[in-house]
N, C-alpha and C positions, 0 to 999 in steps of 0.2 A: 407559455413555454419558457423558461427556462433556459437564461445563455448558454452557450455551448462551455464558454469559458468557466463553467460552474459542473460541468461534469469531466470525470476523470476515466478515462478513455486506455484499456490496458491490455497485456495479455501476463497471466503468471505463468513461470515453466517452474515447476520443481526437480531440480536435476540433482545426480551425487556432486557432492562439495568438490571431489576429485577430479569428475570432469569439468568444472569450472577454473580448478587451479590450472589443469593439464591441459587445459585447450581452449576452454572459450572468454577465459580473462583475454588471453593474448589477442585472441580476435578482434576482440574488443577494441582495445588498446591501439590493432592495426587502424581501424575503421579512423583512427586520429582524433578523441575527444576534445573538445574544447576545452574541458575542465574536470577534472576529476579529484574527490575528495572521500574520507573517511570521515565514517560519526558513531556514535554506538547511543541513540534514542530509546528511550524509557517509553512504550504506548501504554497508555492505561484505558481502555475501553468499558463502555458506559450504555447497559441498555435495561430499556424500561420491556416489561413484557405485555404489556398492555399498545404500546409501538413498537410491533416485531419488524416494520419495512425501514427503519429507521436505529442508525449508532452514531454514537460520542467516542470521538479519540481525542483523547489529552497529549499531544507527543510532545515531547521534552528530552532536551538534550541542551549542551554549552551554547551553541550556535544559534537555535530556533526552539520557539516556543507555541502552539496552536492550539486550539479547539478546533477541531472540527466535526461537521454532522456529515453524514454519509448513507447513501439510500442501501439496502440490504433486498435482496432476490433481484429477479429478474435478467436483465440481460446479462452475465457474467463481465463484459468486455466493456460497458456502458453504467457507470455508476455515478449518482450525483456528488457530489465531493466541497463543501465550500469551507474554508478555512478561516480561520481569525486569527491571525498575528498574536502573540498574546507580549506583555510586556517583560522584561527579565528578574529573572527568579522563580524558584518554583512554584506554580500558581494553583498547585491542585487544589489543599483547601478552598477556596476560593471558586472553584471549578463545583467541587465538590456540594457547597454548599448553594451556588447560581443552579443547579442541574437539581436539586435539591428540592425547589421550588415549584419544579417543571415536572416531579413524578418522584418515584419511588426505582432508585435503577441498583441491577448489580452490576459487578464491577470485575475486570479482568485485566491482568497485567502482562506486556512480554517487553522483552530487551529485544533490541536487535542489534547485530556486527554489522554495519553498513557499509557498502563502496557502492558510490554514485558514479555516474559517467554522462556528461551531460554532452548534448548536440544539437544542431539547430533546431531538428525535427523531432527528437524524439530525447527522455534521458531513460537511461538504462540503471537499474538498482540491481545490487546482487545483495542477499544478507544472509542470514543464519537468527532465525528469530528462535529468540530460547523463552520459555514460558514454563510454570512449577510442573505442567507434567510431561514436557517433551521438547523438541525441537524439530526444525526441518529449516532446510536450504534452498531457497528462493530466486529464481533470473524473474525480476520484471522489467519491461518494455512498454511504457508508456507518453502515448503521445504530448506532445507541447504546444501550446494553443492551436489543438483541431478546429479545423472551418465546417468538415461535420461526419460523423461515423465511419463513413463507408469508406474517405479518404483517409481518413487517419486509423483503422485498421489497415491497410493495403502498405500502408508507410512501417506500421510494426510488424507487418508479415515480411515486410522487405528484411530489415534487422534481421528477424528471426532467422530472415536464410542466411545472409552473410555471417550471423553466430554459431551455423551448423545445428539451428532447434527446426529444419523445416517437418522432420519427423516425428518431433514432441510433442504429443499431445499437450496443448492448454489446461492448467488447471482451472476449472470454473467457479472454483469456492473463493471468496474473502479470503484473508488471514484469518480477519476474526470469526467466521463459520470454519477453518480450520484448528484454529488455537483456544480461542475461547469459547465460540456458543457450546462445547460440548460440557464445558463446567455443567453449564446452563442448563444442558437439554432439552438446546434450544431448536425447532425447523425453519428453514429459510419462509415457511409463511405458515 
């Protein structure tokens, strides 16, 4: 089994960007973030198709730099997530040619407009991911070192209410089964 600390534990709402501006920044904002920051990240994602449960994201921005491997299907809200710090500068060659080794993968890129909101329990993203053939607007709520599932969903359904999403349905796809596997024509298995 597999630390808890090594899965990433979430819910995505996709809402109009309007109603984010109009009403549930502020909420936000009330709930008193400890921290709050803008980034705008380069993802470049990495999949082999011969490992369809399994992705590579490159994310890159001024601030951080990472690899990370990420599980694909399954529980929508429950996904393995482990990261690698990577050191500064852009290190995709490099990425490119270590992953290189490891299979034959294609490859898919998006930007994102990021605002973070961070809290003890939980941090809050909002962004606007744009990719070459589309875009879409993003509330995620993901927990911060969950002790295990069941309590740390119940902690982002809390959020959820006090953001006014207790009527939103959950997206259950990735970004990258929204953004990219469709290059791909790819199925979650």
């Amino acid at each position: 089994m597999v630390d808890m600390k090594f899965f990433e534990i979430e819910r995505k709402y996709l809402v109009p960007y309007q109603d984010y501006i109009s009403r549930v920044r502020d909420q936000i904002l009330a709930l008193q973030p400890k921290k709050n920051y803008c980034s705008r990240p380069r993802d470049t994602y990495y999949f082999d198709r011969t490992r369809p449960g399994e992705i590579y994201r490159h994310r890159f921005d001024a601030p951080l730099q990472q690899l990370t491997v990420k599980s694909r299907g399954g529980d929508p809200t429950k996904r393995l997530e482990i990261n690698l710090d990577l050191a500064p500068g852009d290190q995709r060659d490099r990425i490119e040619a270590f992953l290189g080794t490891l299979g034959t993968f294609l490859r898919g890129e998006l930007v994102k407009d990021l605002e973070v909101f961070e809290f003890t329990d939980v941090e809050v993203a909002a962004y606007t991911a744009q990719w070459q053939q589309g875009q879409i607007f993003c509330l995620e709520i993901e927990a911060k070192n969950p002790i295990d599932h069941a309590r740390a969903l119940e902690t982002i359904d809390a959020y959820a209410g006090k953001l006014g999403l207790s009527g939103v349905p959950p997206e259950g796809r990735s970004l990258f089964d929204i953004a990219i596997a469709p290059l791909f024509k790819t199925s979650t298995h």
